[in-house]
BALO-867443 format. One record per residue (C-alpha): residue in one letter; x, y, z. Coordinates in steps of 0.5 Angstrom, whole numbers, plus 500, padded with zeros to 3 digits. Example, Ala and Ser with C-alpha at 12.3 -4.5 7.8 and 13.67 -1.06 7.14 Angstrom:
BEGIN
[atom a, [525, 491, 516]],
[atom s, [527, 498, 514]],
END
This chain:
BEGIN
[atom x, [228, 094, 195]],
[atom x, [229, 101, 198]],
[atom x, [235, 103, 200]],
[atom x, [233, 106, 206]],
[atom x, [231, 098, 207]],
[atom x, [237, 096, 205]],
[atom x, [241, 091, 210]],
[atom x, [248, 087, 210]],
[atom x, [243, 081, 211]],
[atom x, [238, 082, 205]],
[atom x, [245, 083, 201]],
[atom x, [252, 080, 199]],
[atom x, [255, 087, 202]],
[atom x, [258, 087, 209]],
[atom x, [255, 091, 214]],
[atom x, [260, 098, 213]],
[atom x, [260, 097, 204]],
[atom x, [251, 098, 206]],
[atom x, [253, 104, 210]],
[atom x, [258, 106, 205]],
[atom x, [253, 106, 200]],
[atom x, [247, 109, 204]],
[atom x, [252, 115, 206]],
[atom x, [254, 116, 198]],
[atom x, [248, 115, 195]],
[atom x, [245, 120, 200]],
[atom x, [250, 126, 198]],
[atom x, [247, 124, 189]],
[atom x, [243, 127, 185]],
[atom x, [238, 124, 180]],
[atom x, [243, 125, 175]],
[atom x, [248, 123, 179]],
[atom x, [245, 117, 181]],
[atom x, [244, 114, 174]],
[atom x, [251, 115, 172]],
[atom x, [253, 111, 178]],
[atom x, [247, 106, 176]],
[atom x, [249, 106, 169]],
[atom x, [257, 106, 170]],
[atom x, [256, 100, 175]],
[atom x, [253, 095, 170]],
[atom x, [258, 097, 166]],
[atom x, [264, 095, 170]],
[atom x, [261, 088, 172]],
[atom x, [260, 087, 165]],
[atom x, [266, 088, 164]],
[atom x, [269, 084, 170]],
[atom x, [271, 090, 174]],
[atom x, [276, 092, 168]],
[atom x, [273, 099, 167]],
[atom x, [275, 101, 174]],
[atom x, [282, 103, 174]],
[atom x, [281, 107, 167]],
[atom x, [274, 111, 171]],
[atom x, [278, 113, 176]],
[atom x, [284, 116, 171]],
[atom x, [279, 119, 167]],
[atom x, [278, 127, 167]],
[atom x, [271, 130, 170]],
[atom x, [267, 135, 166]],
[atom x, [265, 139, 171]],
[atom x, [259, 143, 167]],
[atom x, [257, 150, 172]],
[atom x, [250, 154, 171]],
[atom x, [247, 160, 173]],
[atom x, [241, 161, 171]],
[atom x, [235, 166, 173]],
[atom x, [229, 162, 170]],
[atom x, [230, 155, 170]],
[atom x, [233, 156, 162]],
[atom x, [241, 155, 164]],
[atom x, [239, 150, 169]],
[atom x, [236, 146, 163]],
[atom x, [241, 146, 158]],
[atom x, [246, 143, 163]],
[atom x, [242, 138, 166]],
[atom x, [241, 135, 158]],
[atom x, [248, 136, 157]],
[atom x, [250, 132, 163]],
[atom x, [245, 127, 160]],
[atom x, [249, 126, 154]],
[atom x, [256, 126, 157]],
[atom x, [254, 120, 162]],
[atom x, [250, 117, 155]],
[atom x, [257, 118, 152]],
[atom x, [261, 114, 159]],
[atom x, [264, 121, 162]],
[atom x, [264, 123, 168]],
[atom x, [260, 128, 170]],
[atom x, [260, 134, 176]],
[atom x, [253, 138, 175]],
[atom x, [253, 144, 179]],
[atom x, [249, 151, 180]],
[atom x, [255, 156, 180]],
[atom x, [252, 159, 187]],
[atom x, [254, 152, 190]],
[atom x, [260, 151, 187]],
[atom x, [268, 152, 191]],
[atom x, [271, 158, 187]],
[atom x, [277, 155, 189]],
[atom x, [276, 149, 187]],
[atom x, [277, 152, 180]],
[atom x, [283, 152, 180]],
[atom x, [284, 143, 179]],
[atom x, [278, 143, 174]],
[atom x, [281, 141, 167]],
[atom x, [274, 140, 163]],
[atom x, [269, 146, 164]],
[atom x, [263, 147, 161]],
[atom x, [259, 153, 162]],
[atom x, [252, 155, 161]],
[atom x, [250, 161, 163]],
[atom x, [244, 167, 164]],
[atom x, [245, 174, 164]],
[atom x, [239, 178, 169]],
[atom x, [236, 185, 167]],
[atom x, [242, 190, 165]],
[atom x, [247, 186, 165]],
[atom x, [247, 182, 171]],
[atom x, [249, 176, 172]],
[atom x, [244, 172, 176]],
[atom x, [243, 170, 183]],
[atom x, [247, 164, 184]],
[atom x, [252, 166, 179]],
[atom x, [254, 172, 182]],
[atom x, [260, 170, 188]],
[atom x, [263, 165, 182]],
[atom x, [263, 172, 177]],
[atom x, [266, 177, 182]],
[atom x, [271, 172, 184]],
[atom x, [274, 171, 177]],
[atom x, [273, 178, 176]],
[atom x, [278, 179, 183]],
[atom x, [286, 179, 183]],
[atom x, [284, 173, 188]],
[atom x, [282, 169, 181]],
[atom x, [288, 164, 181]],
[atom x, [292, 162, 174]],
[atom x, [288, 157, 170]],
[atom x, [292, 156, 164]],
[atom x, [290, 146, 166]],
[atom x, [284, 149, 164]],
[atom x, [280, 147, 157]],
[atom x, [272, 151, 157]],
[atom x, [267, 153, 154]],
[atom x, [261, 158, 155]],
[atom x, [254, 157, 153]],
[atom x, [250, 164, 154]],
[atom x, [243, 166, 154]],
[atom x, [240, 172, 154]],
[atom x, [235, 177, 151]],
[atom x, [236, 180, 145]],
[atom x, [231, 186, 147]],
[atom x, [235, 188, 152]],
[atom x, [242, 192, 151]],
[atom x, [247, 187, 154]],
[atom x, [245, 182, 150]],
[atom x, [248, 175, 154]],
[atom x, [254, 180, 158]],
[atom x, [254, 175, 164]],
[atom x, [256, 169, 158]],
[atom x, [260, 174, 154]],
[atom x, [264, 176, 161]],
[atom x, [265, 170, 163]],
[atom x, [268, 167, 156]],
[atom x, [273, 174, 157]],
[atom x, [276, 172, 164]],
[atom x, [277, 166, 164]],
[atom x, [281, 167, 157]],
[atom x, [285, 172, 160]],
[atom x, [287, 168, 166]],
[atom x, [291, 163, 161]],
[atom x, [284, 158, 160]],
[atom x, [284, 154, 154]],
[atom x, [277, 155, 149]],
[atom x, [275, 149, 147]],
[atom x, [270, 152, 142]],
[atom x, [268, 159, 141]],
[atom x, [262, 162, 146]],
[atom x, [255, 162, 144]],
[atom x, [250, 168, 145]],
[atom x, [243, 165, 144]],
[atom x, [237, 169, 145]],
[atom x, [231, 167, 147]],
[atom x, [229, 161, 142]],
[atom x, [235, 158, 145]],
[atom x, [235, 150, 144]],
[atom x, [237, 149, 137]],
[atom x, [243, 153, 138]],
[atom x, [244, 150, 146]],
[atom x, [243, 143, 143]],
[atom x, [248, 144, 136]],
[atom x, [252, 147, 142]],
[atom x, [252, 141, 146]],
[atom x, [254, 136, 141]],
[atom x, [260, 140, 139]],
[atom x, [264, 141, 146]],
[atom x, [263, 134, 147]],
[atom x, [265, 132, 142]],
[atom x, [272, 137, 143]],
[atom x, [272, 134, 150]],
[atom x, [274, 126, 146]],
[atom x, [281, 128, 145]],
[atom x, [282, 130, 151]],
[atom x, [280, 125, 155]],
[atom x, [283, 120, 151]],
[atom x, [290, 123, 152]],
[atom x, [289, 123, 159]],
[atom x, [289, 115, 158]],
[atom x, [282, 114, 159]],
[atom x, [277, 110, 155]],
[atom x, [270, 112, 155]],
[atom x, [265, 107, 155]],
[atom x, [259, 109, 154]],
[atom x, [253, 108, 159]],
[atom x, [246, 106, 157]],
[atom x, [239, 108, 159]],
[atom x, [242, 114, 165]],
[atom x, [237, 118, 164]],
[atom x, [233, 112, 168]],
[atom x, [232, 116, 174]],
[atom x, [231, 123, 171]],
[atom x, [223, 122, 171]],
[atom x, [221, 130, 174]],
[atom x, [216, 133, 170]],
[atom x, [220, 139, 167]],
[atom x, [220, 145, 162]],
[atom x, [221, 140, 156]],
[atom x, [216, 134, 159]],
[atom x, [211, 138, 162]],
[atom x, [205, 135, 166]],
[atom x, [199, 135, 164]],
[atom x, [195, 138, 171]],
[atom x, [188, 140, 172]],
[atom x, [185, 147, 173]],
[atom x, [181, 147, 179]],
[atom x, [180, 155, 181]],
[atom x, [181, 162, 177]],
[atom x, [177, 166, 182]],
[atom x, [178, 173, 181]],
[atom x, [180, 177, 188]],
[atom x, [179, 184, 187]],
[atom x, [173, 187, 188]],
[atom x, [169, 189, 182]],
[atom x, [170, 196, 182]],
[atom x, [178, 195, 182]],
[atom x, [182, 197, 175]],
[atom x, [185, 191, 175]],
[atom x, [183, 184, 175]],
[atom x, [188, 180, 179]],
[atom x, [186, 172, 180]],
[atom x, [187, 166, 185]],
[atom x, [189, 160, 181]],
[atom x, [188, 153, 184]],
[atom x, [192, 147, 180]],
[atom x, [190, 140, 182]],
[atom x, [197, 135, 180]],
[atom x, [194, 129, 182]],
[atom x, [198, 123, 182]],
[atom x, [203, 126, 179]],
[atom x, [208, 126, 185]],
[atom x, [210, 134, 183]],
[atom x, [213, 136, 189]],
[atom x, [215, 143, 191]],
[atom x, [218, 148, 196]],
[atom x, [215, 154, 198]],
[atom x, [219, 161, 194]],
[atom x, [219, 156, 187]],
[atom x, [216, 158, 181]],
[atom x, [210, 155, 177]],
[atom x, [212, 154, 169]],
[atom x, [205, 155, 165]],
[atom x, [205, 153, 158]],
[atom x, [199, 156, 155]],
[atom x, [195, 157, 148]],
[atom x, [193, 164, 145]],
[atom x, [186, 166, 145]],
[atom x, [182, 165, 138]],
[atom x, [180, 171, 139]],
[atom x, [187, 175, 137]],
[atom x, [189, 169, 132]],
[atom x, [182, 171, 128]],
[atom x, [184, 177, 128]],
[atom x, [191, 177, 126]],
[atom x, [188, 171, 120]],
[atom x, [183, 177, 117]],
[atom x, [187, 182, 118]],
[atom x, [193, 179, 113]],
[atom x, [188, 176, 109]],
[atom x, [191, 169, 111]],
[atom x, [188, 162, 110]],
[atom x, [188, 158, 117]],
[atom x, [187, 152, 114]],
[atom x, [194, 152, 110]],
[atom x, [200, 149, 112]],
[atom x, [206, 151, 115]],
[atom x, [212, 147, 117]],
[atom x, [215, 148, 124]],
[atom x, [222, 144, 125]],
[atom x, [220, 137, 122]],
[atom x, [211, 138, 123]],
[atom x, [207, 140, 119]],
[atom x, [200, 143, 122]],
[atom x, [195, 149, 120]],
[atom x, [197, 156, 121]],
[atom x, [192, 156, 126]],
[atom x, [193, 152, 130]],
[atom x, [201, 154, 129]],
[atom x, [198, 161, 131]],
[atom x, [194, 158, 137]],
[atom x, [199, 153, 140]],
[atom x, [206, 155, 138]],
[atom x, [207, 161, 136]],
[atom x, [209, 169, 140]],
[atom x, [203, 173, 139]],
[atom x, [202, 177, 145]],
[atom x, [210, 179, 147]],
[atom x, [215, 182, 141]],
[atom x, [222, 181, 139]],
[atom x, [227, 186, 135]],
[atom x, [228, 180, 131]],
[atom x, [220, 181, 128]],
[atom x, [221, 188, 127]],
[atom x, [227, 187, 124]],
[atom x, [224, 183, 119]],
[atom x, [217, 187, 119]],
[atom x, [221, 192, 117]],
[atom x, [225, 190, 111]],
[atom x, [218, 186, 109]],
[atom x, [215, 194, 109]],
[atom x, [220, 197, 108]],
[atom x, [217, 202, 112]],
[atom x, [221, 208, 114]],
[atom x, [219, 209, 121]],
[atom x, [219, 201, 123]],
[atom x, [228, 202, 118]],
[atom x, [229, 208, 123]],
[atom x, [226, 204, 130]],
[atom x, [231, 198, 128]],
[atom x, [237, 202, 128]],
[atom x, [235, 206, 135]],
[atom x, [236, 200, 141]],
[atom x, [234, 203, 147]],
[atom x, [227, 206, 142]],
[atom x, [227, 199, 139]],
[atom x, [226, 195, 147]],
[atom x, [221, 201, 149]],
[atom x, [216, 199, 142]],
[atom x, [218, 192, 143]],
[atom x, [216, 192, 150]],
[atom x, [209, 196, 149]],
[atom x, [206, 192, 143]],
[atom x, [204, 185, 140]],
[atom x, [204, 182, 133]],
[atom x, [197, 184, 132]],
[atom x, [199, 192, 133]],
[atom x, [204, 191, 128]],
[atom x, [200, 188, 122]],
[atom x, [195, 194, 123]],
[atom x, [199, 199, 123]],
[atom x, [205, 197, 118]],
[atom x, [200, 192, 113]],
[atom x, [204, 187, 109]],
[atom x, [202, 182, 104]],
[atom x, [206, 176, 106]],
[atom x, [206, 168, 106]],
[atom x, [203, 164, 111]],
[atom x, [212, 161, 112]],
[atom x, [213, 167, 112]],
[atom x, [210, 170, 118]],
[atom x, [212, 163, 121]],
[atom x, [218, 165, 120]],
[atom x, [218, 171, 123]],
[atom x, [215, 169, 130]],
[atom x, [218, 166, 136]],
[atom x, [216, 159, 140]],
[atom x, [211, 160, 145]],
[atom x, [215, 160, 152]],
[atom x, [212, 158, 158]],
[atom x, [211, 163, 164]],
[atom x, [214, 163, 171]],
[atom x, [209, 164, 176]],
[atom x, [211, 165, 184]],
[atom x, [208, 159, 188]],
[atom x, [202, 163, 193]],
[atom x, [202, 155, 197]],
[atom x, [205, 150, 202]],
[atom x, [204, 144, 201]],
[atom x, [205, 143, 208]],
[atom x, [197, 145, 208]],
[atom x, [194, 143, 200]],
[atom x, [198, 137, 199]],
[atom x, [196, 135, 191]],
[atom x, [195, 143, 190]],
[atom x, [199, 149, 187]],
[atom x, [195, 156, 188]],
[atom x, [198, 162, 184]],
[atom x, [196, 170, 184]],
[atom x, [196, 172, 176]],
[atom x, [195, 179, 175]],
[atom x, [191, 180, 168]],
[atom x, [195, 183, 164]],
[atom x, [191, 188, 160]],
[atom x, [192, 194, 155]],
[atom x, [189, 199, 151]],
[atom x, [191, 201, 144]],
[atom x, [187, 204, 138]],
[atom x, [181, 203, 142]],
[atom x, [183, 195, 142]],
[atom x, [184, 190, 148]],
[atom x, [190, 187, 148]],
[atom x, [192, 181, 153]],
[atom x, [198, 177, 156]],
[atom x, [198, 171, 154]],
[atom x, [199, 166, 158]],
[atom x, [194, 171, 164]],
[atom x, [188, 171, 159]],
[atom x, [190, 164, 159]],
[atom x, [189, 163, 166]],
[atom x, [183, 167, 168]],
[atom x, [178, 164, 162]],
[atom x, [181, 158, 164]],
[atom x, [174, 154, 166]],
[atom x, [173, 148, 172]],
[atom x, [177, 142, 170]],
[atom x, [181, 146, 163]],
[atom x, [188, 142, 162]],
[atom x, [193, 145, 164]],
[atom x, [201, 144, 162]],
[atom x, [205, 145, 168]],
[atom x, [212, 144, 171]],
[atom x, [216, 147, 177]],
[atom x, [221, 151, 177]],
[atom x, [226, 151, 183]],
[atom x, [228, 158, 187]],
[atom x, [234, 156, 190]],
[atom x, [235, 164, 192]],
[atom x, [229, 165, 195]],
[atom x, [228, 160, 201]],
[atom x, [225, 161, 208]],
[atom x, [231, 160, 213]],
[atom x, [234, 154, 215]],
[atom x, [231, 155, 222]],
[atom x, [225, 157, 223]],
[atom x, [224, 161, 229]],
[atom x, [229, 166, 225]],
[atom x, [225, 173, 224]],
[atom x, [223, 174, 217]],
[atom x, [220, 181, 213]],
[atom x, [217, 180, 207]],
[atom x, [216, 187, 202]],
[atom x, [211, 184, 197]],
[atom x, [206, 189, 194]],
[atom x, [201, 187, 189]],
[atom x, [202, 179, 186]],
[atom x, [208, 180, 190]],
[atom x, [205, 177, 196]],
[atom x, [204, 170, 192]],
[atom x, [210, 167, 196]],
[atom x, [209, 170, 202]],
[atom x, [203, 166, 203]],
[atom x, [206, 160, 201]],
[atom x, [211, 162, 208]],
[atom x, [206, 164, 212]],
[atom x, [202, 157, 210]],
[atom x, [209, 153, 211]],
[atom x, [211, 157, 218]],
[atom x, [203, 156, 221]],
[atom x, [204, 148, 219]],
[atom x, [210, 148, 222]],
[atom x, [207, 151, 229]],
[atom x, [211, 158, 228]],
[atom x, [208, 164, 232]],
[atom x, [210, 171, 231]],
[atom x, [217, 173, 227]],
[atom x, [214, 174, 221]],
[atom x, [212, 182, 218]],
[atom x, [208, 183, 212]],
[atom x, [208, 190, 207]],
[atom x, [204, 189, 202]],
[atom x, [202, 195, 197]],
[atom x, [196, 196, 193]],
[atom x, [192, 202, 189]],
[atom x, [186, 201, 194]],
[atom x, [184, 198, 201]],
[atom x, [176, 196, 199]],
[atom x, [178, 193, 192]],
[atom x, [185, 191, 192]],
[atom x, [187, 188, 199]],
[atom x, [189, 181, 197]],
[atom x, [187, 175, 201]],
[atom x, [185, 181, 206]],
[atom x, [181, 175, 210]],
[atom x, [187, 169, 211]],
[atom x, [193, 176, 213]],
[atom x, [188, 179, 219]],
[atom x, [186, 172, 221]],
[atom x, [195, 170, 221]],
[atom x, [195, 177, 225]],
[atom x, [189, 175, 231]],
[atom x, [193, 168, 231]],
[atom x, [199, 171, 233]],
[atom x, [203, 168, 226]],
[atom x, [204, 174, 224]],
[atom x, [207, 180, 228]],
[atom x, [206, 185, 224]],
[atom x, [202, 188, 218]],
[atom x, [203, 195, 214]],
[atom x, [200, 197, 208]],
[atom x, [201, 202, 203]],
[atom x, [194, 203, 199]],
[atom x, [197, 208, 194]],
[atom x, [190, 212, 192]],
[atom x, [187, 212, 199]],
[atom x, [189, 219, 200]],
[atom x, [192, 224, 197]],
[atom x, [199, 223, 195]],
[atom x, [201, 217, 194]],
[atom x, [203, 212, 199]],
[atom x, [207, 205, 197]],
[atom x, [212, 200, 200]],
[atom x, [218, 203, 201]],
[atom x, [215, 209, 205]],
[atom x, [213, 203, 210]],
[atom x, [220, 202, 211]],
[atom x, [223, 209, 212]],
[atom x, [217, 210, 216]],
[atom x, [217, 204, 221]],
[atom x, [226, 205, 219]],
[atom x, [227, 204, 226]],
[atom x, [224, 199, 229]],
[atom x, [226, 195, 222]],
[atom x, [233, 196, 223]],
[atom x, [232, 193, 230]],
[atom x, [230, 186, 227]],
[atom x, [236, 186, 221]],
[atom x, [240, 187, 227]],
[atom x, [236, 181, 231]],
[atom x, [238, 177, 225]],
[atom x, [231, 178, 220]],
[atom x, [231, 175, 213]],
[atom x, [229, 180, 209]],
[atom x, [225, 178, 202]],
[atom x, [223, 182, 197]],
[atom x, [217, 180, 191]],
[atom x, [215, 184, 185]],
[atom x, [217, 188, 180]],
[atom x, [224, 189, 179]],
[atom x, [223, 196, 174]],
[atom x, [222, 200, 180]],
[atom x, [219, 198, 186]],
[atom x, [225, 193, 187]],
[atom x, [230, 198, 186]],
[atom x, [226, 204, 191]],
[atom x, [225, 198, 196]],
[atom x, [233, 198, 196]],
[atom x, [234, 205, 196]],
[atom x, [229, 205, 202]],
[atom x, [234, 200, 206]],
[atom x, [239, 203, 205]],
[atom x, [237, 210, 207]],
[atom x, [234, 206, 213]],
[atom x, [242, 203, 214]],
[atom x, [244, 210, 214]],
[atom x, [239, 213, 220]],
[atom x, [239, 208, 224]],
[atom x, [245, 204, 223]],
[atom x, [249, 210, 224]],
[atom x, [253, 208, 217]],
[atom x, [256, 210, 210]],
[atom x, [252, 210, 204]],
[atom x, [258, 206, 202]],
[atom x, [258, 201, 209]],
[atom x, [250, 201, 207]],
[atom x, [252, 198, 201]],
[atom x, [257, 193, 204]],
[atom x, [253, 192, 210]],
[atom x, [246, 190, 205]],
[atom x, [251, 185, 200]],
[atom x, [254, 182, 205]],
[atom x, [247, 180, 208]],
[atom x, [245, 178, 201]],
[atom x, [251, 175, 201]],
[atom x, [248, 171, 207]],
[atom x, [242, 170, 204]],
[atom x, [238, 174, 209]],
[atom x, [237, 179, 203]],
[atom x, [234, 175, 198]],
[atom x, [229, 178, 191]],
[atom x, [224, 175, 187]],
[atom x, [223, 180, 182]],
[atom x, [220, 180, 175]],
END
């Protein structure tokens, strides 16, 4: 029986335990649910006996801030087995938690991601400047610890872990064990890590007085398709949408989840696990004189190297581990010298692929060896291009192909070459990715800008499908960016036909190569400044989607200067004035 259906006549409740227990399980995570599921069979077992000894028992109260989903996973598995294990549990995004209640906690458990250059990311950053601020309280009833993810390619390496470990040991907190930096191969180090700090946690709810009973099956209810237990879905579309004379070959992708249930909510991510061309591992077995066919161990598997190549293993993004050990396997002095240099080690590893590599520096190695060196493959995030609201069972992408020359050979990204030679009917392993921080407004007649150039425009899609579905007229701006009007105006039909409806007020377009100097988003809003302020001053949302590196960066600065102008403030008020839009998620970003 649903407990929507649920009455005091269809139960041994009265009328106020069923409105109690509508209300409470309302306010439950998944998570949540099968503790409390597991935890009331155990307490009727037991007559009732556990029910003073749960109430004195301390909550571990585990917090994450996660960018990719990465973070988010991680906490979620540990609270898994802390519930299996009969604890008690609060599970929570750092960008939902009360800082304040910070100081009654007695059992943390962080897991944190690090963002670009340093950053903490989205939903991290009010819990990482409070701790950082004088207004962070003592916390000396505290016991912690912190799980920090991070990329080893990039020079602050797992800051947001390593700031976060630093505050709370300076405001009197106590270590339950040493932080742990994980690069991107993050699980055996995350899953060693959860198993030590909970078993460092026993003693201290035992001193509290409390027994841990543990609770059986408590992942009953956690049955969503994730990262670990992707779903096998359909392609049903790869179309490209540039025209044929564009340099670049960007792809319109439809995706059928069938029966899956899969929901999602536009401004979330698609995680794409994919398999490396034959082509590139063709190449890479002649090149190293190496037999497909031989074994290779990958944790407790035995397969083929081919097929390890194939399905398993990085081939198409490097990482400073690999050069490290390519270079210690050469001994070549060009590769020795790259890796004491950082800042030229993250340029090479950004511009080249295994296959690079291997032709420019031969080596002879074993098929374990080059396994060994290689990271797993990890699933690519693709912003959501649809509303559900308007395709139901289907997922649609915007999936640049990535392509490069090098030496005279074509080199590919792999998980975008895998989608645009991915035929009618291909399986595809996919799961979705929630993107708390980029959502449309809670009211929807709330004015929205949305600054997408290139595939940046794939949410916006998503937005305008939700807003058409819901009946929204107007309100809504677009900037979109591109090199040329005639090849590269993606979905230029559905924009012009949202413009003659009205559902779209507004469209300026930045075609950088149309004219003789280049013209792109961030000159659209310093040239439309004035009318731009006007709709922040009116209460507009204002989304940016695409490349982080620099276009997200020029927008920024394009928005400040608009604030300058025409806003009559400071550079410093600007600044305030966009965090504090930020703050209020009127100011939100999907950059990569």
């Amino acid at each position: 029986m649903l407990l929507k259906e649920l009455s005091s006549l269809a139960s041994p409740l009265s009328s106020g335990q069923v409105d109690k227990l509508k209300q409470l399980t309302a306010e439950l995570s998944a998570v949540q649910l099968a503790w409390v599921s597991g935890y009331l069979a155990a307490t009727s077992e037991q007559g009732g006996a556990a029910v003073p000894q749960a109430s004195a028992m301390p909550t571990i109260t585990i917090l994450y801030g996660s960018q990719t989903g990465n973070g988010r996973g991680v906490a979620a598995q540990l609270a898994e087995k802390a519930q299996a294990q009969g604890y008690a549990v609060n599970l929570t995004s750092m960008g939902e938690y009360k800082v304040r209640q910070l100081k009654q906690e007695t059992l943390l458990l962080l897991v944190v991601s690090t963002h670009g250059e340093g950053d903490a990311p989205d939903d991290a950053i009010e819990l990482h400047k409070f701790l950082a601020s004088k207004r962070a309280p003592r916390l000396e009833q505290l016991n912690y610890s912190v799980l920090a993810l991070g990329d080893s390619s990039y020079e602050y390496f797992c800051q947001t872990g390593k700031d976060f470990d630093a505050r709370l040991a300076a405001l009197g907190a106590t270590s339950l064990s040493p932080i742990v930096e994980c690069d991107v191969d993050y699980e055996s180090q995350a899953e060693t890590w959860q198993n030590s700090v909970l078993e460092a946690v026993k003693p201290l709810v035992q001193s509290a007085g409390a027994t841990v009973v543990p609770i059986a099956n408590t992942t009953a209810a956690l049955t969503s398709f994730t990262k670990q237990k992707p779903y096998t879905a359909e392609l049903l579309v790869s179309q490209k949408l540039t025209g044929r004379d564009s340099d670049r070959d960007v792809r319109h992708v439809e995706i059928e989840l069938g029966e899956s249930g899969i929901n999602y909510q536009v401004g979330d991510a698609l995680g794409i696990w994919f398999s490396n061309s034959g082509a590139l591992v063709a190449e890479l077995l002649s090149n190293l004189k190496l037999d497909g066919e031989a074994l290779v161990s990958i944790g407790e598997n035995s397969l083929s190297l081919r097929e390890a190549l194939t399905h398993k293993k990085e081939l198409t993004q490097l990482h400073p581990g690999f050069i490290t050990g390519w270079a210690e396997l050469t001994q070549n002095p060009t590769l020795l010298a790259l890796t004491q240099d950082k800042a030229q080690l993250r340029q090479f590893v950004t511009h080249h692929q295994v296959a690079d590599v291997v032709n420019q520096y031969p080596a002879s190695i074993t098929a374990e060896q080059l396994v060994s060196l290689l990271r797993n493959i990890t699933p690519r995030l693709y912003s959501i291009a649809s509303s559900q609201a308007e395709v139901e069972s289907e997922v649609h992408l915007t999936v640049a192909l990535v392509e490069d020359q090098r030496d005279g050979i074509a080199r590919f990204g792999g998980a975008s070459q895998f989608l645009a030679n991915a035929e009618e009917g291909q399986e595809v392993q996919v799961y979705v990715e929630p993107n708390k921080h980029f959502r449309l407004p809670d009211n929807p007649e709330t004015p929205v800008i949305m600054v997408g150039p290139g595939t940046g425009v794939a949410p916006f899609r998503a937005f305008m499908q939700d807003r058409s579905a819901q009946g929204i007229a107007g309100n809504a701006w677009l900037i979109f960016g591109n090199p040329h009007f005639e090849q590269d105006f993606l979905y230029q039909t559905e924009w012009q036909q949202y413009l003659q409806s009205g559902e779209l007020s507004r469209i300026d377009l930045a075609f950088s190569r149309d004219q003789d100097h280049k013209v792109y988003v961030q000159h659209k809003i310093i040239e439309q400044g004035e009318t731009l302020w006007q709709w922040l001053e009116s209460g507009a949302h204002f989304y940016i989607c695409g490349d982080a590196e620099r276009m997200a960066k020029d927008v920024h600065q394009a928005l400040l200067d608009v604030v300058v102008k025409f806003g009559g403030k400071t550079i410093e008020q600007a600044a305030d004035y966009l965090e504090a839009l930020r703050v209020a998620k009127r100011y939100q970003k999907d950059v990569y």
